[in-house]
C-alpha positions in Angstrom: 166.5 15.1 -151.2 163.7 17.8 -149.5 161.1 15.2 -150.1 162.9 12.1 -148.5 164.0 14.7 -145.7 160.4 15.5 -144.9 158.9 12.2 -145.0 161.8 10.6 -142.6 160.3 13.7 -139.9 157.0 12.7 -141.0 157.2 9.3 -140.1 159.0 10.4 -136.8 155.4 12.0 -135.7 156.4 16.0 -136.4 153.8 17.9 -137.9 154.4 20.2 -141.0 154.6 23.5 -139.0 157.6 21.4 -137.1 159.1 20.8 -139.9 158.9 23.9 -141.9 160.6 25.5 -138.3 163.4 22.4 -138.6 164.3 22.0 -142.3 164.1 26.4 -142.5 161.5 25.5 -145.6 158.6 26.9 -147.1 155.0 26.0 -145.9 154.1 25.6 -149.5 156.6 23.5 -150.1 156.6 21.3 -147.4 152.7 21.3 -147.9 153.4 20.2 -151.2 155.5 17.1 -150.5 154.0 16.0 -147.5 150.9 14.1 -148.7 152.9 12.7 -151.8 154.0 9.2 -152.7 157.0 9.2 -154.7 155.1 8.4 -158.1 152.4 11.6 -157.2 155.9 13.5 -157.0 157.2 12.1 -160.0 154.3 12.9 -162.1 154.1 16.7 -160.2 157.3 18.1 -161.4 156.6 16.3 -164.7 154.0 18.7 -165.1 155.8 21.6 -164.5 157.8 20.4 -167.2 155.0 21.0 -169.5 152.7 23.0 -167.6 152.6 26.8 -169.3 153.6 29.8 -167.7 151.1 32.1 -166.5 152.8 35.3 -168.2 153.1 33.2 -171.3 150.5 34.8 -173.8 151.8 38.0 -172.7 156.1 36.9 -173.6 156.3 39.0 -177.0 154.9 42.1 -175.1 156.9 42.1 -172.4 160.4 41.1 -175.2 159.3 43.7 -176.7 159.0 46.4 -173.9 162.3 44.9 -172.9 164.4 45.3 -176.2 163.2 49.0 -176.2 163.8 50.0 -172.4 166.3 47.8 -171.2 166.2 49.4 -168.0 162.6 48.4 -167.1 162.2 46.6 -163.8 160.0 43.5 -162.9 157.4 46.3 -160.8 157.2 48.6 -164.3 156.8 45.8 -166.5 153.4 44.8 -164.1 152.0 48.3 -163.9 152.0 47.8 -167.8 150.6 44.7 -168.3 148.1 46.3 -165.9 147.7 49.2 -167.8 147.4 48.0 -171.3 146.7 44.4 -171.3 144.3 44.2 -168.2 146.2 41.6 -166.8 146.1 41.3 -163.2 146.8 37.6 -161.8 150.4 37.3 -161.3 152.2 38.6 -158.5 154.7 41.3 -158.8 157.7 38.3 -157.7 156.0 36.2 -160.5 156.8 38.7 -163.4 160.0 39.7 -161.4 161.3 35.7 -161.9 159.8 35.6 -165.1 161.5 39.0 -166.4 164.5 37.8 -165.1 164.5 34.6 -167.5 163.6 36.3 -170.5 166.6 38.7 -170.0 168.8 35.5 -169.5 167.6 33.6 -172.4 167.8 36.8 -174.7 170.9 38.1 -173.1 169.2 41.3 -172.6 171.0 42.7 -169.3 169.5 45.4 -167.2 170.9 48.4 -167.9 171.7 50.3 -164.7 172.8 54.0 -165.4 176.0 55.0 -163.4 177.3 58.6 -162.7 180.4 59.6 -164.3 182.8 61.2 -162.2 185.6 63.3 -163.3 189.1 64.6 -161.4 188.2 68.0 -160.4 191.3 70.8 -161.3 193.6 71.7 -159.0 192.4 75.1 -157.7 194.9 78.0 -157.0 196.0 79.0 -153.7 193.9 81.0 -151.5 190.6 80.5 -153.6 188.4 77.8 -151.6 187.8 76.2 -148.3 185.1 73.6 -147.5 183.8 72.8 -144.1 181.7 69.3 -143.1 180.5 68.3 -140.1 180.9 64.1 -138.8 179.9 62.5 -135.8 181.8 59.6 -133.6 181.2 57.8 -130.5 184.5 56.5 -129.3 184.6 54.8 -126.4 185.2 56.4 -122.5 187.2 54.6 -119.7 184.4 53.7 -118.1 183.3 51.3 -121.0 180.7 53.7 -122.6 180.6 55.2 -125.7 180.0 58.9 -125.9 178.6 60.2 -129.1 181.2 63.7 -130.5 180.7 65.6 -133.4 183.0 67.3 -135.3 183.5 70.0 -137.7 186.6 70.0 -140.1 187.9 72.6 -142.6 190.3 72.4 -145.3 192.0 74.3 -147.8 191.3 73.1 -150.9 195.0 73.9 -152.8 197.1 72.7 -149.8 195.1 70.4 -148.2 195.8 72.0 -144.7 193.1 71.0 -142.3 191.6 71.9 -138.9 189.2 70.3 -136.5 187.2 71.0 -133.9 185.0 68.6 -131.6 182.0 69.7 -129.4 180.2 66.9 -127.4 176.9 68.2 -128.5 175.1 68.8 -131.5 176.5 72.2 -133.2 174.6 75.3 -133.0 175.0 78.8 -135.6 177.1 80.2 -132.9 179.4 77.0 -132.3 179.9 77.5 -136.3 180.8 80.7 -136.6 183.2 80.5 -133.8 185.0 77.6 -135.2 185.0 79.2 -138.5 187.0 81.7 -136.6 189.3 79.4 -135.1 190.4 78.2 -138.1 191.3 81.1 -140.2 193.6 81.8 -137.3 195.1 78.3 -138.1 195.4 79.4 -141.5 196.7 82.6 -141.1 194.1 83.7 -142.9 190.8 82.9 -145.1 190.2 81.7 -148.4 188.0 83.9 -151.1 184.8 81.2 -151.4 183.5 78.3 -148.5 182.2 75.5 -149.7 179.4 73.5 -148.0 176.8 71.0 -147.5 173.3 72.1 -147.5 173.0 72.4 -143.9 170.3 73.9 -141.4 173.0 75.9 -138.9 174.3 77.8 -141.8 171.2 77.4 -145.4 167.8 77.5 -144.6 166.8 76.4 -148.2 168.4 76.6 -152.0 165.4 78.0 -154.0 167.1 77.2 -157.6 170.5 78.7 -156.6 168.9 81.4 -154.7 170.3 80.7 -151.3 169.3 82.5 -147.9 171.0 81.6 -144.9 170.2 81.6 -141.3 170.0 85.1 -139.9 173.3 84.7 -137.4 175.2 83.5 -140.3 174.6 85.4 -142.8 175.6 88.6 -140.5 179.2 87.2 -140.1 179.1 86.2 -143.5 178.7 89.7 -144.7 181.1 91.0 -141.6 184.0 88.8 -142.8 183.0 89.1 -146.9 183.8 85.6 -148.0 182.0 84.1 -150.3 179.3 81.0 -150.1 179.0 77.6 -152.1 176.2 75.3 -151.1 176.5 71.6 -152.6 173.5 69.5 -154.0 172.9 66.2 -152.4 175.1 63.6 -153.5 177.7 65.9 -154.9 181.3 64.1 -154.0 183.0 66.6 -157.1 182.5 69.5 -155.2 183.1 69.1 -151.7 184.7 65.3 -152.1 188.1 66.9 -150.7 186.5 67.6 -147.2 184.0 64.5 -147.2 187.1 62.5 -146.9 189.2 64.4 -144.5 186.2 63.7 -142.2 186.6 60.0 -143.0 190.2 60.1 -142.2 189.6 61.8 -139.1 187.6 59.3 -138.0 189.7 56.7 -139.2 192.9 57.6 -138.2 192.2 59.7 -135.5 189.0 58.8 -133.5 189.3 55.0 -134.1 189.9 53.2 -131.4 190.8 56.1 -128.8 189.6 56.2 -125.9 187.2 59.4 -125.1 188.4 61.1 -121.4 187.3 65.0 -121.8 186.3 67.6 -124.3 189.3 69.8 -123.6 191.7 67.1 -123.9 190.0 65.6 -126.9 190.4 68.2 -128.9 194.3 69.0 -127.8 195.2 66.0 -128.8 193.3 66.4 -132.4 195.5 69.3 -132.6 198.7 67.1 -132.1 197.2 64.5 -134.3 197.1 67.5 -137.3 200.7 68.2 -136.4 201.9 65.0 -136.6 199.8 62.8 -139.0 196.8 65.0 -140.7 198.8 68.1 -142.2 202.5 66.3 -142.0 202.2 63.3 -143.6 202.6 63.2 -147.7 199.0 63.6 -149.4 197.9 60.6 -151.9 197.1 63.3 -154.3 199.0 66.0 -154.2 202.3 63.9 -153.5 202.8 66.5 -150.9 203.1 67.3 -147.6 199.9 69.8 -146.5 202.1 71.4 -144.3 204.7 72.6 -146.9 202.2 73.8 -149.6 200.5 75.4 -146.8 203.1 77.8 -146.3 203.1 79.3 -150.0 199.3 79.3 -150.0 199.3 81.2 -146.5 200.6 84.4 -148.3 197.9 84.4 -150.8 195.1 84.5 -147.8 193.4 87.2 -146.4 194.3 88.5 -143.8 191.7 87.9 -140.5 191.7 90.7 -137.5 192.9 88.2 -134.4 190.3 90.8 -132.4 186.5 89.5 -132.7 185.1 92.8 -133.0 182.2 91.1 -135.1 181.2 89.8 -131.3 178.8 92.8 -130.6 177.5 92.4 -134.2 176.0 88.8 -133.9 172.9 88.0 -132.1 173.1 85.9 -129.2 169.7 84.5 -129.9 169.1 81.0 -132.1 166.3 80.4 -133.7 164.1 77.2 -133.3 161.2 75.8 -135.5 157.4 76.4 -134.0 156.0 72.7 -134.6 152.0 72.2 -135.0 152.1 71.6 -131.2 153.0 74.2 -130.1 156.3 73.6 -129.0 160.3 74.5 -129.9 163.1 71.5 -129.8 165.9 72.8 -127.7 168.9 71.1 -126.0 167.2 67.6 -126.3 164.0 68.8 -124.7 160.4 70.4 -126.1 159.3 73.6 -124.6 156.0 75.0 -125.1 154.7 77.8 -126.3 151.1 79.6 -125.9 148.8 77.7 -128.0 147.8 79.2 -130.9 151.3 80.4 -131.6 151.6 78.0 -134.8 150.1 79.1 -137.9 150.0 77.0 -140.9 150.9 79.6 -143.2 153.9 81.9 -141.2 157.1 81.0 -141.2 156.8 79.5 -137.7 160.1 80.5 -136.2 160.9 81.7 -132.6 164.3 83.0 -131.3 165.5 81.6 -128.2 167.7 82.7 -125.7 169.3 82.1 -122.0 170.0 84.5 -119.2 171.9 84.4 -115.8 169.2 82.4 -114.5 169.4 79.4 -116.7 165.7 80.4 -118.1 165.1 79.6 -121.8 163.5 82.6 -123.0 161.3 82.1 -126.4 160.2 85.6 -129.0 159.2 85.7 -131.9 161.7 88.3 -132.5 165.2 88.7 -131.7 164.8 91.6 -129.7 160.9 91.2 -129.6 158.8 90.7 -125.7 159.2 87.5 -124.4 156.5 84.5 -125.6 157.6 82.1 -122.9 159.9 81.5 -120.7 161.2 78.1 -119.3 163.8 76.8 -116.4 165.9 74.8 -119.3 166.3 70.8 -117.7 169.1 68.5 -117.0 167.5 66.0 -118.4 166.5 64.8 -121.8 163.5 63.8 -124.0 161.3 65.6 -121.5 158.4 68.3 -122.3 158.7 71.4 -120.5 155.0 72.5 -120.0 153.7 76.0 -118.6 150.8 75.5 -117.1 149.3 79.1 -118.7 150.1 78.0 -122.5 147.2 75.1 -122.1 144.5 76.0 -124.7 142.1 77.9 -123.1 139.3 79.9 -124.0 141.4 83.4 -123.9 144.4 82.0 -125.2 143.9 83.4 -128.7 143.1 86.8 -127.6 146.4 86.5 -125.6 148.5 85.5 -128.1 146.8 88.4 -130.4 147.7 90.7 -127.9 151.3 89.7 -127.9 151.4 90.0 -131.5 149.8 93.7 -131.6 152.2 94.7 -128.9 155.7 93.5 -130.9 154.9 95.9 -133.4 154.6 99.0 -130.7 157.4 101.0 -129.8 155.5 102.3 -127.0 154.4 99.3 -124.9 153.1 101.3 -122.3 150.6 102.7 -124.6 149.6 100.1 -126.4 149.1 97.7 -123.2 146.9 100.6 -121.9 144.6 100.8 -125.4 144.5 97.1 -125.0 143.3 97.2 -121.4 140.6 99.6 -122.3 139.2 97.1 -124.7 139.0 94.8 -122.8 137.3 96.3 -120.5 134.4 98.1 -123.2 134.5 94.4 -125.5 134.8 91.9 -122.8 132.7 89.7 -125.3 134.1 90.6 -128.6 137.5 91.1 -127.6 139.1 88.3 -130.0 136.8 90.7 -133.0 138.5 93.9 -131.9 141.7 92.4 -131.6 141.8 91.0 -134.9 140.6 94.4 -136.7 143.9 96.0 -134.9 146.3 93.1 -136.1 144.7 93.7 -139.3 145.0 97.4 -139.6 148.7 97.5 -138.8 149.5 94.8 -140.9 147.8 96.8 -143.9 149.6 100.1 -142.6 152.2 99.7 -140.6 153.8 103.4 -141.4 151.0 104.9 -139.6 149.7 102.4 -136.7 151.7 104.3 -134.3 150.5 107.6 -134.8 147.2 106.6 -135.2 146.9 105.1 -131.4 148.6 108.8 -129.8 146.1 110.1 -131.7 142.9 107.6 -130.7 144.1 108.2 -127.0 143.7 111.9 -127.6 140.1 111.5 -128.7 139.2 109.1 -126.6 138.4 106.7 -129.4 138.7 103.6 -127.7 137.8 100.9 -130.8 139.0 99.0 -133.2 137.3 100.5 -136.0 137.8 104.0 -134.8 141.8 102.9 -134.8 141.7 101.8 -138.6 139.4 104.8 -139.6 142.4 106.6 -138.0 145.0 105.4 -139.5 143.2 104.8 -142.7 142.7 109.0 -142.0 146.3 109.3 -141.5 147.6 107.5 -144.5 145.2 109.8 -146.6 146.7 113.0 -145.6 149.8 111.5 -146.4 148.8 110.6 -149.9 147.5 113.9 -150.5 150.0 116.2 -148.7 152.3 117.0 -151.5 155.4 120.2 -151.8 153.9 122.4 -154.5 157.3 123.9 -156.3 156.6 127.8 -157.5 158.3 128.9 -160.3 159.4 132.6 -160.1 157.9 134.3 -163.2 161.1 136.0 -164.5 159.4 138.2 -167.4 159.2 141.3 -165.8 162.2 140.8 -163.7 164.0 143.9 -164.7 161.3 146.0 -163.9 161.8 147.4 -159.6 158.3 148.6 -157.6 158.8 152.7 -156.7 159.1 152.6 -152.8 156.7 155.2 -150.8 157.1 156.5 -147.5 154.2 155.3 -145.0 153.1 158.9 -144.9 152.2 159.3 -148.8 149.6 156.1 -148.3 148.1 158.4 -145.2 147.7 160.9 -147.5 145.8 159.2 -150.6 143.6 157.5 -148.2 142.6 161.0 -146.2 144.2 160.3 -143.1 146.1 163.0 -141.2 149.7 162.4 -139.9 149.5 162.7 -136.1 
């Protein structure tokens, strides 16, 4: 039927690119057919009738490697033949097709290896909570749609929920004070949080070892619950949550139309009331709201007072990329270059005050690094003119360095003015000899610079030998403990008037 459909085109003048575009065919094939009479076609797909495979020679190997690894795909099975028959002339769909018809014709199926899940037990009450974030973009009066996220909690053993929308990306802070706002609509907090492997709250699982992000880690320790971090593609241990965020978005989100933040999450509140903690669970058989009120009495109790407030820094920390700038609100913000260093850990804390300035440090409540009127906008870089690489911009970001580790900035911005001054060409040298020596000593670095000021040893090397000084007298200075000799402790020295020693010596008494 192809071939009498492409010679009826052919004979109405269209070219073979035409009809490859018209009939949705193959060049090859249409190249094939086109320059064939009906007995040249005949005798063509005669031949492939008899015509050999290409992978023929090689069919018992590649049985073979197929009866023993069922599993083998068309892409392995060519990296072999490769590998130990030298074969390289078929194309990787070639062995795919022909793979495929040796399976069927040997009924040996692929065998695909499937996880096996299990029902997970019931916990008791008042053991575990898991959190998950989601993300929506319902659609706004106007006809737009406005992209939410969403973080949702749950109790495992009731099933109780709580959500909370923001209509930006969360930040630490937005965590922990959501993670507050539900154990007030618990009543109370559950011994162990499960979650996802998440940057606002893990910075990495280093084979179970977890460290979390500094802010989060503080309120963790203030409120003492514990942490459970999940590995990717782990629906048994936080499934529960995973698919309250799919019913949220389902039942709730769908189809709603977005006015306001506020009101948004009001009515999310209701929507808990009414549908997400009233109606009967396809588990449990139960209503979340009813098990909820036994499980609430085996909950810790949470202060309603956030005395933890004072505790927490207000300072987030942002990744350092290899150009010298920090991601923040949507925007890049630079930093001095230089500041990156392939083998640091690259992080800055950032900040806003009163002004609406974005103030970058490398510690929380280190000098500032930068400092940047945060934008409006989005996808913009926020350049200061002064972090351009220039030819004094490593000494400058050396200096900053040096200073964070002085507690007397006064001081050490007057050593560091004197250097400059005595090593205008060799500043960088002296600078790094400093960053050096209180990196090797730190105990003694501020000592030693009260001390180089009061000898007037204005130098780099005179600064180590004087803390390397310092850190010598330490070593050696040592509390020799006397033991009293208690042998002749009965024994009491005769005491003399002052006038008998006159005497033996010849003196007179006046």
């Amino acid at each position: 039927m192809t071939y009498y459909q492409i010679h009826h085109l052919k004979e109405q003048g269209f070219k073979k690119a035409a009809i490859v575009r018209k009939l949705s065919l193959s060049w090859n094939t249409v190249k094939t057919m086109y320059d064939k009479t009906p007995e040249e076609l005949e005798e063509f797909l005669r031949s492939l009738e008899s015509r050999q495979k290409k992978l023929a020679p090689y069919r018992d190997h590649i049985l073979s490697w197929l009866k023993e690894h069922p599993d083998l795909s068309g892409a392995q099975i060519l990296d072999w033949l490769e590998e130990r028959c030298n074969y390289k002339e078929a194309s990787e769909g070639t062995v795919r097709n022909y793979v495929n018809d040796l399976r069927e014709v040997h009924h040996i199926p692929k065998e695909v290896n499937q996880r096996i899940y299990e029902t997970v037990p019931e916990l008791p009450m008042g053991v575990q909570g898991q959190v998950d974030f989601g993300q929506d973009t319902p659609m706004t009066p106007t006809g737009e749609r406005k992209r939410l996220y969403c973080i949702a909690f749950v109790l495992s053993h009731s099933r109780f929920k709580y959500v909370e929308w923001l209509d930006r990306p969360f930040r630490t802070e937005d965590v922990v004070r959501c993670h507050e706002n539900a154990f007030q609509f618990f009543g109370g907090m559950p011994q162990e949080m499960v979650y996802d492997q998440d940057a606002l709250i893990s910075v990495s699982e280093n084979a179970g070892d977890l460290l979390f992000t500094a802010e989060f880690e503080k309120y963790r320790k203030l409120r003492k619950f514990q942490i459970y971090l999940c590995r990717k593609s782990d629906p048994e241990s936080k499934g529960k949550i995973e698919q309250v965020v799919k019913y949220v978005k389902g039942n709730f989100s769908k189809n709603r139309t977005y006015d306001n933040l506020v009101l948004w999450n009001e009515l999310t509140i209701k929507w808990l009331a009414r549908t997400g903690n009233y109606k009967v669970h396809h588990n449990t058989k139960k209503r979340p709201v009813e098990v909820h009120a036994l499980e609430k009495q085996h909950l810790k109790p949470v202060s309603s007072l956030f005395s933890f407030e004072n505790s927490l820094t207000k300072s987030i920390t942002r990744t350092i990329h290899k150009d010298n700038v920090i991601r923040y609100g949507g925007n890049r913000y630079t930093v001095p270059a230089g500041t990156y260093h392939p083998n640091s850990a690259n992080k800055a804390h950032v900040s806003q005050n009163e002004k609406g300035q974005l103030l970058i440090r490398l510690k929380p409540d280190g000098i500032i690094l930068a400092k940047h009127l945060i934008s409006e906008e989005k996808g913009k870089v926020i350049r200061d003119p002064a972090h351009k690489k220039e030819q004094g911009s490593k000494s400058t970001l050396l200096m900053h360095q040096i200073k964070e580790f002085f507690q007397d900035q006064e001081l050490i911005t007057w050593y560091i003015d004197e250097l400059k001054q005595k090593y205008p060409r060799h500043l960088v040298d002296q600078l790094k000899v400093m960053k050096r020596t209180i990196e090797t000593h730190p105990e003694q670095v501020e000592r030693g610079l009260k001390q180089a000021k009061l000898l007037n040893l204005i130098s780099a090397n005179d600064f180590w030998d004087m803390v390397y000084s310092l850190v010598e007298q330490a070593a050696k200075t040592s509390v020799v403990t006397v033991q009293e000799n208690t042998k002749f402790g009965h024994l009491k020295a005769v005491e003399r008037p002052i006038d008998f020693y006159v005497h033996m010596m010849g003196g007179q008494q006046p």
